[in-house]
mmCIF file of the N, C-alpha and C atoms, coordinates in Angstrom:
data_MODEL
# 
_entry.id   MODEL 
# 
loop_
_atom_site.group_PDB 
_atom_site.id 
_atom_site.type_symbol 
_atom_site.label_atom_id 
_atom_site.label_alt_id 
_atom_site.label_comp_id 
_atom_site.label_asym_id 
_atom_site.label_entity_id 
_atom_site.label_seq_id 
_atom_site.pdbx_PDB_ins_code 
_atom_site.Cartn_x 
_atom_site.Cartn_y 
_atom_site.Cartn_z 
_atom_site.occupancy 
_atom_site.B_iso_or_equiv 
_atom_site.pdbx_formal_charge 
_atom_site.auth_seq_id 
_atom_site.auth_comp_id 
_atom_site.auth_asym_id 
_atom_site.auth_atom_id 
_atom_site.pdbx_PDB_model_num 
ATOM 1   N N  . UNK A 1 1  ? -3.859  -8.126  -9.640  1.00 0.00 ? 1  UNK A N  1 
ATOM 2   C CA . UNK A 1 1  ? -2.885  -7.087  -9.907  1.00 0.00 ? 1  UNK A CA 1 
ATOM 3   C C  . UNK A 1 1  ? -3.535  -5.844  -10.520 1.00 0.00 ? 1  UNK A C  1 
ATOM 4   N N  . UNK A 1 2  ? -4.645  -6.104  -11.144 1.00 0.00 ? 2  UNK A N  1 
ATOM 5   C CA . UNK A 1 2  ? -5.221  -5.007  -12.118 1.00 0.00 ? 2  UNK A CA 1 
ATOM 6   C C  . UNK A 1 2  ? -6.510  -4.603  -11.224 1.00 0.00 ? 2  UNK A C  1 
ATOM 7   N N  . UNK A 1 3  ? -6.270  -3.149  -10.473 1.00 0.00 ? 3  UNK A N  1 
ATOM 8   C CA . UNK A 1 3  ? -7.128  -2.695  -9.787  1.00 0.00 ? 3  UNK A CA 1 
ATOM 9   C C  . UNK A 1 3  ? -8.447  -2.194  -10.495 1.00 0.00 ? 3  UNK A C  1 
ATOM 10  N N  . UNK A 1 4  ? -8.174  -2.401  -11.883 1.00 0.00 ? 4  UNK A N  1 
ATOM 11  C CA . UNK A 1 4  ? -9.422  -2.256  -12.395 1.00 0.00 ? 4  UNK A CA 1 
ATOM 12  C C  . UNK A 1 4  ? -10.390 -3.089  -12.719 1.00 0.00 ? 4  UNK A C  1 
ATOM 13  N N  . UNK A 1 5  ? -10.082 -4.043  -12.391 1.00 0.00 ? 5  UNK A N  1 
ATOM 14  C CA . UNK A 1 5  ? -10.565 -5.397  -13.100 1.00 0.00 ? 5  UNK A CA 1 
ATOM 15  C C  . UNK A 1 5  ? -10.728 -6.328  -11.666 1.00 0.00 ? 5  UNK A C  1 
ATOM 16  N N  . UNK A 1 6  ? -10.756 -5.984  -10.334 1.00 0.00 ? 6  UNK A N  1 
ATOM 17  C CA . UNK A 1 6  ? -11.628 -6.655  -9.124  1.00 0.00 ? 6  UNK A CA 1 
ATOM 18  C C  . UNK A 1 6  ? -12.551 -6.924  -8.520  1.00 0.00 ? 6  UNK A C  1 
ATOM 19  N N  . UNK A 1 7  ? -13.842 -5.734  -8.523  1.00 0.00 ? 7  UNK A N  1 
ATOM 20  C CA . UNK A 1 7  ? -15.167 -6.197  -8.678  1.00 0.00 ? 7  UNK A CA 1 
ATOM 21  C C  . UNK A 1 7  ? -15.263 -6.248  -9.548  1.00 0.00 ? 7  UNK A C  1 
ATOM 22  N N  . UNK A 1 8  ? -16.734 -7.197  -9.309  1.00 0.00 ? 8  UNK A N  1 
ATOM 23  C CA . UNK A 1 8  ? -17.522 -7.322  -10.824 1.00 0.00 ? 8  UNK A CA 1 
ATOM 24  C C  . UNK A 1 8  ? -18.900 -7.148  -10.306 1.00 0.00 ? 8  UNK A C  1 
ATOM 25  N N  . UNK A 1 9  ? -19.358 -7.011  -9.125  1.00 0.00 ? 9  UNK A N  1 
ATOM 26  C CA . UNK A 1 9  ? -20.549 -6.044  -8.710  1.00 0.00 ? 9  UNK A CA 1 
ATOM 27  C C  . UNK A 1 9  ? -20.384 -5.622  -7.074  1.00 0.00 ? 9  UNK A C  1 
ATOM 28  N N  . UNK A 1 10 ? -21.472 -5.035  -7.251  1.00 0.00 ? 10 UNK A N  1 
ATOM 29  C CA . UNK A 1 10 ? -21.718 -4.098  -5.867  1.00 0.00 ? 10 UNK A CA 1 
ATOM 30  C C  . UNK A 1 10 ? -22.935 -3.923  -5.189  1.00 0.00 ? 10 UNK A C  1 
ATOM 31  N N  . UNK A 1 11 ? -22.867 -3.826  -3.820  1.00 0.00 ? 11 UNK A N  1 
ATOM 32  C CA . UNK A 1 11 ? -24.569 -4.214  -3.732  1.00 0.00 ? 11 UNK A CA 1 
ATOM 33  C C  . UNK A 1 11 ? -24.219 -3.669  -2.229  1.00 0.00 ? 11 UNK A C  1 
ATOM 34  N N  . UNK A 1 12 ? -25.772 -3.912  -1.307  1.00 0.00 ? 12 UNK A N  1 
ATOM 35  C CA . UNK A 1 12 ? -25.532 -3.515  -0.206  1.00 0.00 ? 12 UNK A CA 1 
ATOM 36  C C  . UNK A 1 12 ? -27.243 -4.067  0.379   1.00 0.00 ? 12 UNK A C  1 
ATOM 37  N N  . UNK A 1 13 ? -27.930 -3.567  1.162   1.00 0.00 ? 13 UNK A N  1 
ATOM 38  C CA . UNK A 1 13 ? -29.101 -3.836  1.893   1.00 0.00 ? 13 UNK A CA 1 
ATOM 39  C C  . UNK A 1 13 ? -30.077 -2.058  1.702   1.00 0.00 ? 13 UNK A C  1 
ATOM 40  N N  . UNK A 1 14 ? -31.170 -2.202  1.487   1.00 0.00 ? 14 UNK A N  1 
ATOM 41  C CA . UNK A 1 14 ? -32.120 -0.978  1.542   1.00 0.00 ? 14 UNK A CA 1 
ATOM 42  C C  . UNK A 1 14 ? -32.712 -0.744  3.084   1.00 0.00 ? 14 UNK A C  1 
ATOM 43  N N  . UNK A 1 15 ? -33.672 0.245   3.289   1.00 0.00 ? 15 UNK A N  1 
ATOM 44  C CA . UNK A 1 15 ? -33.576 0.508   4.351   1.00 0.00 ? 15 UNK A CA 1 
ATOM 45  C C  . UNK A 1 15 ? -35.301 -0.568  4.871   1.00 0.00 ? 15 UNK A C  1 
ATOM 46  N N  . UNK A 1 16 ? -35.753 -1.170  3.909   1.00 0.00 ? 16 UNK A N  1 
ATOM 47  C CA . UNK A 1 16 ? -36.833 -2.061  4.475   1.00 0.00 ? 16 UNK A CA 1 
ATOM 48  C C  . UNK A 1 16 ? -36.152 -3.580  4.637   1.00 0.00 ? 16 UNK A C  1 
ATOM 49  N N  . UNK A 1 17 ? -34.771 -3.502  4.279   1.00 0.00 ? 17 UNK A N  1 
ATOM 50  C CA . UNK A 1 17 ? -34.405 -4.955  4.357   1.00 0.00 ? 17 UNK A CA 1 
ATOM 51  C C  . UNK A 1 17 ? -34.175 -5.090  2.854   1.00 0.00 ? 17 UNK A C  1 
ATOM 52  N N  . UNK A 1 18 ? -34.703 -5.220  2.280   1.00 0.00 ? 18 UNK A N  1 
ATOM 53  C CA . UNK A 1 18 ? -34.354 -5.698  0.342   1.00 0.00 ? 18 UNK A CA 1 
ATOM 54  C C  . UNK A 1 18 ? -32.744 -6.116  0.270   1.00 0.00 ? 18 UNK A C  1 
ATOM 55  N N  . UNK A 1 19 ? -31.984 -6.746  -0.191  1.00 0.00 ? 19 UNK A N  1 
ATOM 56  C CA . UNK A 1 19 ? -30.433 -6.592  -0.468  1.00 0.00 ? 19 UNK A CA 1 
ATOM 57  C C  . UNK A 1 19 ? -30.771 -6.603  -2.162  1.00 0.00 ? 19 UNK A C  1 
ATOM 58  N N  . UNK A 1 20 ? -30.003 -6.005  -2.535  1.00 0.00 ? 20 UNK A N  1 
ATOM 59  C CA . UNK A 1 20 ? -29.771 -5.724  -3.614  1.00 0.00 ? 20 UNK A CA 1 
ATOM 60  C C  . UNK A 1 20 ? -28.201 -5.659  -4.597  1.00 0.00 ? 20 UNK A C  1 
ATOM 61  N N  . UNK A 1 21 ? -28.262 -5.972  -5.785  1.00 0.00 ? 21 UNK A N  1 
ATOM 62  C CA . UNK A 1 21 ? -26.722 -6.215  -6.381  1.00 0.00 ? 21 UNK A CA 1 
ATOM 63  C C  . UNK A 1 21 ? -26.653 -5.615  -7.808  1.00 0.00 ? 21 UNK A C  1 
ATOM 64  N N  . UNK A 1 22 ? -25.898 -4.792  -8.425  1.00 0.00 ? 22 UNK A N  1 
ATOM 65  C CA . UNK A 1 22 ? -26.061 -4.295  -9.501  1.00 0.00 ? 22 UNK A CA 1 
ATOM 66  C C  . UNK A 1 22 ? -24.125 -4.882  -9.840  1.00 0.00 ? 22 UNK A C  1 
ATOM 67  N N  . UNK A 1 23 ? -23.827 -4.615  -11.724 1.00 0.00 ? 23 UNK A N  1 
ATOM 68  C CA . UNK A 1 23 ? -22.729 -4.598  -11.914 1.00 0.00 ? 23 UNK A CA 1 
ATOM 69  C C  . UNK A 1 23 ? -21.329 -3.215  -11.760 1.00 0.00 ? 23 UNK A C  1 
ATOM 70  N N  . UNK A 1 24 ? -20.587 -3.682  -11.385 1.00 0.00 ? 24 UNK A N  1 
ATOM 71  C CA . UNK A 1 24 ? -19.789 -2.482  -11.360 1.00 0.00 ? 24 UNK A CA 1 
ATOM 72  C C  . UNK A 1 24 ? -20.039 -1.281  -12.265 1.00 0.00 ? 24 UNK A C  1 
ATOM 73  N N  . UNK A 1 25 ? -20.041 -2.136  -13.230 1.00 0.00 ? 25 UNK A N  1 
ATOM 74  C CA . UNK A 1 25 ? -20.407 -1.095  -14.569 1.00 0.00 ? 25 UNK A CA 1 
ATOM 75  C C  . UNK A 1 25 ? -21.503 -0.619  -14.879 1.00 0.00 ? 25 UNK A C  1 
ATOM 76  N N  . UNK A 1 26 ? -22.318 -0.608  -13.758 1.00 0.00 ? 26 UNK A N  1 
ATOM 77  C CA . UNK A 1 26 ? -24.092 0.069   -13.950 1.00 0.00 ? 26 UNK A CA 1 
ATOM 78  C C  . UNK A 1 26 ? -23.489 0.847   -12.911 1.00 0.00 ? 26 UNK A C  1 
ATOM 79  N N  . UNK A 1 27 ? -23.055 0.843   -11.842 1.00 0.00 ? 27 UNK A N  1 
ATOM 80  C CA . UNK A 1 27 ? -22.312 1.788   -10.476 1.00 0.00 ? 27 UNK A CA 1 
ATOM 81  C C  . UNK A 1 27 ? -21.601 2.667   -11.338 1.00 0.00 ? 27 UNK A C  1 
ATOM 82  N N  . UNK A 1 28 ? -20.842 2.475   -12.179 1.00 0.00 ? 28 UNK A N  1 
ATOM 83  C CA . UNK A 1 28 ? -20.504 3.584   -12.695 1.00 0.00 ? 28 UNK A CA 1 
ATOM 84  C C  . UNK A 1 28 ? -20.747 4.591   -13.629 1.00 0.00 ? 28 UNK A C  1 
ATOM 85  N N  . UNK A 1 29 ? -21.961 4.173   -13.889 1.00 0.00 ? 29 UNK A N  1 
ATOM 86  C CA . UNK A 1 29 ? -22.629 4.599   -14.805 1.00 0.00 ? 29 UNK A CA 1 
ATOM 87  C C  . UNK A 1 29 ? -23.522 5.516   -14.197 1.00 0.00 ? 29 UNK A C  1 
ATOM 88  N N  . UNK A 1 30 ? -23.829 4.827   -13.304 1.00 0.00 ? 30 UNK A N  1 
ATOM 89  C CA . UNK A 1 30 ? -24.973 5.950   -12.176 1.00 0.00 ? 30 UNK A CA 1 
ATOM 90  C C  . UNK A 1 30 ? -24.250 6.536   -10.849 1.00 0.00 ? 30 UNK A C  1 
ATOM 91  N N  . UNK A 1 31 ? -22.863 6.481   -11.031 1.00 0.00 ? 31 UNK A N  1 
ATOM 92  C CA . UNK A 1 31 ? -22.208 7.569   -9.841  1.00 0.00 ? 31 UNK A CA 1 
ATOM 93  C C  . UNK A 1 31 ? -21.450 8.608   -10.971 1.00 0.00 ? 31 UNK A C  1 
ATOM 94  N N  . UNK A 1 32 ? -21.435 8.089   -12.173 1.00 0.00 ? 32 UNK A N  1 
ATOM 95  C CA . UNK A 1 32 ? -21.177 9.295   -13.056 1.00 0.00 ? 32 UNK A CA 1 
ATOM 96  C C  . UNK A 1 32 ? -21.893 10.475  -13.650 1.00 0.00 ? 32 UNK A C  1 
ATOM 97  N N  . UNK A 1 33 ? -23.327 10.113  -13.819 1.00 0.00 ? 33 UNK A N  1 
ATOM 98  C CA . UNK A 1 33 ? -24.261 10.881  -13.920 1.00 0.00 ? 33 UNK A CA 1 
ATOM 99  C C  . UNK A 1 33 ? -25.073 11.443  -13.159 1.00 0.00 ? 33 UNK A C  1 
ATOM 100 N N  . UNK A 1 34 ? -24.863 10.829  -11.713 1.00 0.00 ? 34 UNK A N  1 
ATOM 101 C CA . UNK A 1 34 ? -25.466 11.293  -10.505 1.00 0.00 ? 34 UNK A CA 1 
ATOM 102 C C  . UNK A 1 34 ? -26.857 11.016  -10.076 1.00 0.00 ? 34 UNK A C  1 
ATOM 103 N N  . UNK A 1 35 ? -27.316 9.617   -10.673 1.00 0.00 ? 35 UNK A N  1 
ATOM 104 C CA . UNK A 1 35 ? -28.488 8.694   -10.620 1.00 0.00 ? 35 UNK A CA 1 
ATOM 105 C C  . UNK A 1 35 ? -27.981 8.482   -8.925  1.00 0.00 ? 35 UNK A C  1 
ATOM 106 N N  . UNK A 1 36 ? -27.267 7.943   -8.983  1.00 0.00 ? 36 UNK A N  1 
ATOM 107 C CA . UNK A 1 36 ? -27.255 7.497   -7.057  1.00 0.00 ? 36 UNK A CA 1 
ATOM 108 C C  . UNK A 1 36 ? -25.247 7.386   -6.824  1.00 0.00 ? 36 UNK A C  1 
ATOM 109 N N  . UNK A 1 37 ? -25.775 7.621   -5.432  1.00 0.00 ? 37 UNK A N  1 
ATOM 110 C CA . UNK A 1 37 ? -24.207 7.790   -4.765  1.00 0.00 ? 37 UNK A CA 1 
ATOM 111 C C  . UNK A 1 37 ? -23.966 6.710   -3.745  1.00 0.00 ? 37 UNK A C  1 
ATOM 112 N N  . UNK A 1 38 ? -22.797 6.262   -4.031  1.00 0.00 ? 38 UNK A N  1 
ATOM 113 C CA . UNK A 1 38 ? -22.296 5.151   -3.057  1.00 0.00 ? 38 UNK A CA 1 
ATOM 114 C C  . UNK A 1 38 ? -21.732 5.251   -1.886  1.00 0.00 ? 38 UNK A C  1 
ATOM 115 N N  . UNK A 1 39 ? -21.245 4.572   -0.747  1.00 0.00 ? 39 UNK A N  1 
ATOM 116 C CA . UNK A 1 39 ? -20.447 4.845   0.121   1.00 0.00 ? 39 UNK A CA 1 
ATOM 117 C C  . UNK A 1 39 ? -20.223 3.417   0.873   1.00 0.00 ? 39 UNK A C  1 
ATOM 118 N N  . UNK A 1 40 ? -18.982 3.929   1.691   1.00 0.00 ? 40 UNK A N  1 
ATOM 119 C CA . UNK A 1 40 ? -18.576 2.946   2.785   1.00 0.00 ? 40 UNK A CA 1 
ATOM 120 C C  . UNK A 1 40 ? -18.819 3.303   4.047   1.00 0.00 ? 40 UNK A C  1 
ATOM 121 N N  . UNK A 1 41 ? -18.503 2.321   4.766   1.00 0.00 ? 41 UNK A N  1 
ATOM 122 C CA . UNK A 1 41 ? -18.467 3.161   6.472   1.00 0.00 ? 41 UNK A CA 1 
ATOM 123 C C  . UNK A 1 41 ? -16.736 2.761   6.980   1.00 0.00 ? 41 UNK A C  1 
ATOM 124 N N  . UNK A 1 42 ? -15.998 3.670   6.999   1.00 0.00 ? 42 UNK A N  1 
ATOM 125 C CA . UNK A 1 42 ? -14.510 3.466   7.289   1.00 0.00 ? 42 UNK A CA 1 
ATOM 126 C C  . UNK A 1 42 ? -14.409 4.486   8.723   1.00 0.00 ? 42 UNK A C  1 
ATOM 127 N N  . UNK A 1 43 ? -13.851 3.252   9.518   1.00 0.00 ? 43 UNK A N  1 
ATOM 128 C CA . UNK A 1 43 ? -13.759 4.130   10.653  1.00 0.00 ? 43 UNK A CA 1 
ATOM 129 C C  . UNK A 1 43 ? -14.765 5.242   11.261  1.00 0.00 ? 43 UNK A C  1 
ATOM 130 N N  . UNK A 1 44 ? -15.640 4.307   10.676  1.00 0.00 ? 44 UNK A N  1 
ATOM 131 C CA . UNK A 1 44 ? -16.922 5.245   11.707  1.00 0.00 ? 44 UNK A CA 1 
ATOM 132 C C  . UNK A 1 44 ? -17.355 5.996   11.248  1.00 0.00 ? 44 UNK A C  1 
ATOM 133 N N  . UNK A 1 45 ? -16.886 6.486   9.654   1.00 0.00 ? 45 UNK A N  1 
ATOM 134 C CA . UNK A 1 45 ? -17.076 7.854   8.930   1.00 0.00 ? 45 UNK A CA 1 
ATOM 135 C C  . UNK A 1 45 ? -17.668 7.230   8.300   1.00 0.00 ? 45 UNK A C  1 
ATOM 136 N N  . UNK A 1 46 ? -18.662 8.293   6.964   1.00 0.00 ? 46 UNK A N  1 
ATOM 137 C CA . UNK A 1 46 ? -19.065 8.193   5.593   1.00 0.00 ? 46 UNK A CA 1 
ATOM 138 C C  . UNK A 1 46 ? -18.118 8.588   4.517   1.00 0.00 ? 46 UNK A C  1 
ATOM 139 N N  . UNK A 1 47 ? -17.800 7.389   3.376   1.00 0.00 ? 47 UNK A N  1 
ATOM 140 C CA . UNK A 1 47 ? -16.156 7.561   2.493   1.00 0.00 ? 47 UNK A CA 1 
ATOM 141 C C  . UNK A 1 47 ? -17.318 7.750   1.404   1.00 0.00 ? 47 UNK A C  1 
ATOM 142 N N  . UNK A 1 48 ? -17.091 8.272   0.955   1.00 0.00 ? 48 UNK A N  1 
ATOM 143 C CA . UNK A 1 48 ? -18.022 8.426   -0.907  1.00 0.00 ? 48 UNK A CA 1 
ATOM 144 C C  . UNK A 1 48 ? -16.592 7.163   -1.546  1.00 0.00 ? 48 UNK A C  1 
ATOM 145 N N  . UNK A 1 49 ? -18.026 6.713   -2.621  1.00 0.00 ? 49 UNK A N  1 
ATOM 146 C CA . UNK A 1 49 ? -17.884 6.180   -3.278  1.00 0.00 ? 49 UNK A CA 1 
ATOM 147 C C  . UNK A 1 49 ? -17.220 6.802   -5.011  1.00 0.00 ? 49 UNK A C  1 
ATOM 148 N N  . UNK A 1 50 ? -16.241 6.641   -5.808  1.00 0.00 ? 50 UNK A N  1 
ATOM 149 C CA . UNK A 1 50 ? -15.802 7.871   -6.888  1.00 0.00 ? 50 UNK A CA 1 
ATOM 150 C C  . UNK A 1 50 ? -15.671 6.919   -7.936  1.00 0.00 ? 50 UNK A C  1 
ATOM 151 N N  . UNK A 1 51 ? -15.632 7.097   -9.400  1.00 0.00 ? 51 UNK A N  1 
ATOM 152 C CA . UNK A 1 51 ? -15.117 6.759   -10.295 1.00 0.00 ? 51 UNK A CA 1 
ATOM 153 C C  . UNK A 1 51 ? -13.287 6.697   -10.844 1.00 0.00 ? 51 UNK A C  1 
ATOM 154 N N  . UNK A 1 52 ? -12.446 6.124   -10.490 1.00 0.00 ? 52 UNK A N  1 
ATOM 155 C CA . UNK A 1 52 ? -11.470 6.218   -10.729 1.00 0.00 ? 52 UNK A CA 1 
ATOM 156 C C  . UNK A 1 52 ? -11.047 5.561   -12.015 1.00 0.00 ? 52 UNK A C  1 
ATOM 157 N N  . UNK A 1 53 ? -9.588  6.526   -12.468 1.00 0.00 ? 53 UNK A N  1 
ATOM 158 C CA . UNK A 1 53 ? -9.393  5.410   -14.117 1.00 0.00 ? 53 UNK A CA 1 
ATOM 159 C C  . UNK A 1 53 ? -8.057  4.964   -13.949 1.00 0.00 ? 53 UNK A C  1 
ATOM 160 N N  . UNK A 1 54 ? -8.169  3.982   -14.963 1.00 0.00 ? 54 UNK A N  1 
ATOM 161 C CA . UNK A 1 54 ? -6.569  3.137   -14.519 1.00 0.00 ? 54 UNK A CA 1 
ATOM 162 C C  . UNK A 1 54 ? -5.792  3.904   -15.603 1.00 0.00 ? 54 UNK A C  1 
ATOM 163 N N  . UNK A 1 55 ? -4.260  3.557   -15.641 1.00 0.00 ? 55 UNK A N  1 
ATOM 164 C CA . UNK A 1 55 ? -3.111  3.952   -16.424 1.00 0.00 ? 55 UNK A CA 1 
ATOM 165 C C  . UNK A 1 55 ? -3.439  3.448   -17.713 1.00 0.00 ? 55 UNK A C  1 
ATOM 166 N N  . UNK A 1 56 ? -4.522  2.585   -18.004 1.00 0.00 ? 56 UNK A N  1 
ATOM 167 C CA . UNK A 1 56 ? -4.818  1.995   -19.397 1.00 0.00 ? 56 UNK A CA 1 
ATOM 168 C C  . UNK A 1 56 ? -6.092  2.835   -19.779 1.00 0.00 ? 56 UNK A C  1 
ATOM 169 N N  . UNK A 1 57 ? -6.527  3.647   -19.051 1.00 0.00 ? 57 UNK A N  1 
ATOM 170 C CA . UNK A 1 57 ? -8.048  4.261   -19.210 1.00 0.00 ? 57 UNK A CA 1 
ATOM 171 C C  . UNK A 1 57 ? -9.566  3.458   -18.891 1.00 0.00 ? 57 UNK A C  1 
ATOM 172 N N  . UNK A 1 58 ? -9.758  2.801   -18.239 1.00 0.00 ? 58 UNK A N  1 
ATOM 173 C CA . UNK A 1 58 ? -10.033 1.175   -17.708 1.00 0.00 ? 58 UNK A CA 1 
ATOM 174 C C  . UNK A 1 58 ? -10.989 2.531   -16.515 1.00 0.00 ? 58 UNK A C  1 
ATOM 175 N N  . UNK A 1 59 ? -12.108 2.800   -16.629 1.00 0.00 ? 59 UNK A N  1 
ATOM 176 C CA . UNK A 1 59 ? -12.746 2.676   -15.075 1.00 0.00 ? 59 UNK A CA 1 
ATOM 177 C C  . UNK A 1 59 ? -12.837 1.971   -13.958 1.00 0.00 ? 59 UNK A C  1 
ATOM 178 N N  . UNK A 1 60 ? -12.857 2.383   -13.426 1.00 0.00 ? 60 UNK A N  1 
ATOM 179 C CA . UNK A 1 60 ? -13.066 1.428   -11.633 1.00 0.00 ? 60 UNK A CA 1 
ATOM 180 C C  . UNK A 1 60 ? -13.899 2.213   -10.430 1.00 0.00 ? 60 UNK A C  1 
ATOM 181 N N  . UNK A 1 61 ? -14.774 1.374   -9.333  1.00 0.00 ? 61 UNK A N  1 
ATOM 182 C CA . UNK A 1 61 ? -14.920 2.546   -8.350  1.00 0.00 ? 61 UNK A CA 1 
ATOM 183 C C  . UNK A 1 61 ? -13.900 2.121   -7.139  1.00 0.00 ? 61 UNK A C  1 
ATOM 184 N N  . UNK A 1 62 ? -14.060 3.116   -6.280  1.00 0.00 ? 62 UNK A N  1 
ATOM 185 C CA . UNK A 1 62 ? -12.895 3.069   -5.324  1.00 0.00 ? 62 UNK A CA 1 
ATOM 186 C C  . UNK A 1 62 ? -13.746 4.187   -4.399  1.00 0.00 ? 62 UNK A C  1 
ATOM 187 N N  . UNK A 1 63 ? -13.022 3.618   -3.014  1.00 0.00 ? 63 UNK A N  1 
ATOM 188 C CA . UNK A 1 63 ? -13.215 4.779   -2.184  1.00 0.00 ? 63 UNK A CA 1 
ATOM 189 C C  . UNK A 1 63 ? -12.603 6.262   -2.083  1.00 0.00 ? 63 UNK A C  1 
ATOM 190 N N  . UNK A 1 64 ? -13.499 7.497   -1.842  1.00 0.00 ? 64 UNK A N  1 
ATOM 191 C CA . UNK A 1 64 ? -12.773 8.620   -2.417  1.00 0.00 ? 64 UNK A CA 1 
ATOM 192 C C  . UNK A 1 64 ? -11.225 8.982   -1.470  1.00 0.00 ? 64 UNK A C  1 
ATOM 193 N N  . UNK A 1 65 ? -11.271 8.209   -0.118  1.00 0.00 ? 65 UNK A N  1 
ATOM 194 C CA . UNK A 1 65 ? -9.831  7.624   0.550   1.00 0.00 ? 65 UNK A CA 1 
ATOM 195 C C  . UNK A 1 65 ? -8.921  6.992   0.050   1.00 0.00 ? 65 UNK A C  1 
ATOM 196 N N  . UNK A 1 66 ? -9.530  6.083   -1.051  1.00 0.00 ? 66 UNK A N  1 
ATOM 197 C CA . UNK A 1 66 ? -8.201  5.385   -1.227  1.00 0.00 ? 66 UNK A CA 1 
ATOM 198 C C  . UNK A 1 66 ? -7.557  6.123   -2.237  1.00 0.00 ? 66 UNK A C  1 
ATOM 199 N N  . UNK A 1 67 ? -6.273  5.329   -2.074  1.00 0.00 ? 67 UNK A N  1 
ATOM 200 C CA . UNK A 1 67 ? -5.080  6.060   -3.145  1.00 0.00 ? 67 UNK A CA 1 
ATOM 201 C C  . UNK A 1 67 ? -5.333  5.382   -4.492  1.00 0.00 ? 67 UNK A C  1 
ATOM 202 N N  . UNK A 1 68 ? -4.422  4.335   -4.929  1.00 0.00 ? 68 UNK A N  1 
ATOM 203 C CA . UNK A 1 68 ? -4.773  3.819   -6.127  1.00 0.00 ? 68 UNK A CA 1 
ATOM 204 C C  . UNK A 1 68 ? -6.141  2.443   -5.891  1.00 0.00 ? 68 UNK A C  1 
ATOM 205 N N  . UNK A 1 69 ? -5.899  1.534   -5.226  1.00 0.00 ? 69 UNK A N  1 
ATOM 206 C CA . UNK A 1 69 ? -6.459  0.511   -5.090  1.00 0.00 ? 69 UNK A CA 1 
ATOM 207 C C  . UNK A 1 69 ? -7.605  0.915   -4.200  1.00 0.00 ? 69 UNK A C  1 
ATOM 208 N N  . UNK A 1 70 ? -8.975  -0.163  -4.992  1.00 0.00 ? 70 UNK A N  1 
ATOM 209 C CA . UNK A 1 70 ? -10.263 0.368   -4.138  1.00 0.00 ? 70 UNK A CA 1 
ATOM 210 C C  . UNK A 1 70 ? -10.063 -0.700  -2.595  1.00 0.00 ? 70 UNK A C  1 
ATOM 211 N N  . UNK A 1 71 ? -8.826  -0.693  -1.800  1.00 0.00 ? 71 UNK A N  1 
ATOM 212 C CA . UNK A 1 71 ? -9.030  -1.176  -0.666  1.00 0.00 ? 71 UNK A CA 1 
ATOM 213 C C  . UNK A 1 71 ? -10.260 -1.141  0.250   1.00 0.00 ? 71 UNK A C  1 
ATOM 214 N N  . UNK A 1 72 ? -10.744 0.072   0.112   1.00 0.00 ? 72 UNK A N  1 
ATOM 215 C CA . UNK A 1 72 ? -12.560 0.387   0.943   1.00 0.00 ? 72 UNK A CA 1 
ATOM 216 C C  . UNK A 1 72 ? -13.286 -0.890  0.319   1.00 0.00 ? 72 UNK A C  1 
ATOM 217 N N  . UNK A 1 73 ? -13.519 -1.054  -0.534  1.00 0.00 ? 73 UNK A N  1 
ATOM 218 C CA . UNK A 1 73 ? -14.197 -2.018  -1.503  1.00 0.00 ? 73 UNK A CA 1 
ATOM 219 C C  . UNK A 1 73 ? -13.714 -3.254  -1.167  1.00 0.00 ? 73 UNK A C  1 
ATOM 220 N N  . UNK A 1 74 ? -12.846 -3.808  -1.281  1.00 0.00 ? 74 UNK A N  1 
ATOM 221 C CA . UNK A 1 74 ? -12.510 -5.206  -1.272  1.00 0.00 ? 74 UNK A CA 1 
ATOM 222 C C  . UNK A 1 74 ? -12.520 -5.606  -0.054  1.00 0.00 ? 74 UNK A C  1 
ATOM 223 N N  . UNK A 1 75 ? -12.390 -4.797  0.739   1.00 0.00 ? 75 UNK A N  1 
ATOM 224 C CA . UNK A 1 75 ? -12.269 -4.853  2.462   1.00 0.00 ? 75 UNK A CA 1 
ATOM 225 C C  . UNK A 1 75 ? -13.797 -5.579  2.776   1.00 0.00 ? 75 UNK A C  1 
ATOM 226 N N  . UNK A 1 76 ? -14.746 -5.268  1.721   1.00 0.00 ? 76 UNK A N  1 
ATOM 227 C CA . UNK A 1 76 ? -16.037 -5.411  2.527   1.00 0.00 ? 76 UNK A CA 1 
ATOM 228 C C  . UNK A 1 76 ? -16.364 -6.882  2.029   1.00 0.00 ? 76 UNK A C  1 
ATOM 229 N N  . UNK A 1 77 ? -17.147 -7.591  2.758   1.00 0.00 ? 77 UNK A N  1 
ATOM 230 C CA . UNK A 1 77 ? -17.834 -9.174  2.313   1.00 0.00 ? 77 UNK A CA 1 
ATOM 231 C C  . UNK A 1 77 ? -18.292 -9.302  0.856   1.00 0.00 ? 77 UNK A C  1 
ATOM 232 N N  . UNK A 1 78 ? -17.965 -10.263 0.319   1.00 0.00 ? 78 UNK A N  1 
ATOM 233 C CA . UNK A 1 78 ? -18.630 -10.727 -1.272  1.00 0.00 ? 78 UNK A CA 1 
ATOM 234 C C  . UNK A 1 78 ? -20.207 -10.120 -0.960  1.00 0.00 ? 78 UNK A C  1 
ATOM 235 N N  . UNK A 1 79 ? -20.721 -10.208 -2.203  1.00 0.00 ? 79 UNK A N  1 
ATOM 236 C CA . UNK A 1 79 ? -21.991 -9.606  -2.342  1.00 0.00 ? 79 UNK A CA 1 
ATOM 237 C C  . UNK A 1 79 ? -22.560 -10.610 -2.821  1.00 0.00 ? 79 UNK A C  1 
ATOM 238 N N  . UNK A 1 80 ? -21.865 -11.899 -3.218  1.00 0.00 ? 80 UNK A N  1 
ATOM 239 C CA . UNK A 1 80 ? -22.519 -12.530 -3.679  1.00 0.00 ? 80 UNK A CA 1 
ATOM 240 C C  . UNK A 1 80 ? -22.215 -13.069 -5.764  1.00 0.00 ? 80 UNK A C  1 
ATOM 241 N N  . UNK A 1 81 ? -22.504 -14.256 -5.808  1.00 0.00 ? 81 UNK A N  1 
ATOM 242 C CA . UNK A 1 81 ? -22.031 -13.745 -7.288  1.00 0.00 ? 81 UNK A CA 1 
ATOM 243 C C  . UNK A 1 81 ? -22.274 -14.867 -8.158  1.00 0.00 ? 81 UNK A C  1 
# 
């Protein structure tokens, strides 16, 4: 129910192969300061990845598409955990 509180990390593959997994809360830490930028592939496009805050003040990331809920995000396979 609490869109802030659904991942608990994020990860993806590098471009030699490596997969890699960090916590939500290092993602937001480094898409807030502009250490590195995230994304999805939705419909064929590139969605940035954003910092969103909940009604409690609660960070979260989310796709910069979605409305409230990071649907881009949850849509994609476990990362593992």
């Amino acid at each position: 129910m609490n869109h802030d509180r659904r991942l608990l990390h994020v990860g993806g593959v590098n471009p030699d192969g490596a997969h890699w997994r960090i916590s939500e809360a290092e993602a937001i830490v480094a898409v807030e300061i502009g250490r590195w930028n995230f994304y999805v592939i939705s419909q064929g496009r590139e969605v940035g990845i954003v910092v969103g805050l909940s009604k409690y003040g609660n960070k979260y990331l989310k796709g910069a598409d979605d409305t409230l809920h990071p649907t881009s995000l949850l849509s994609l396979p476990d990362c593992g955990g």
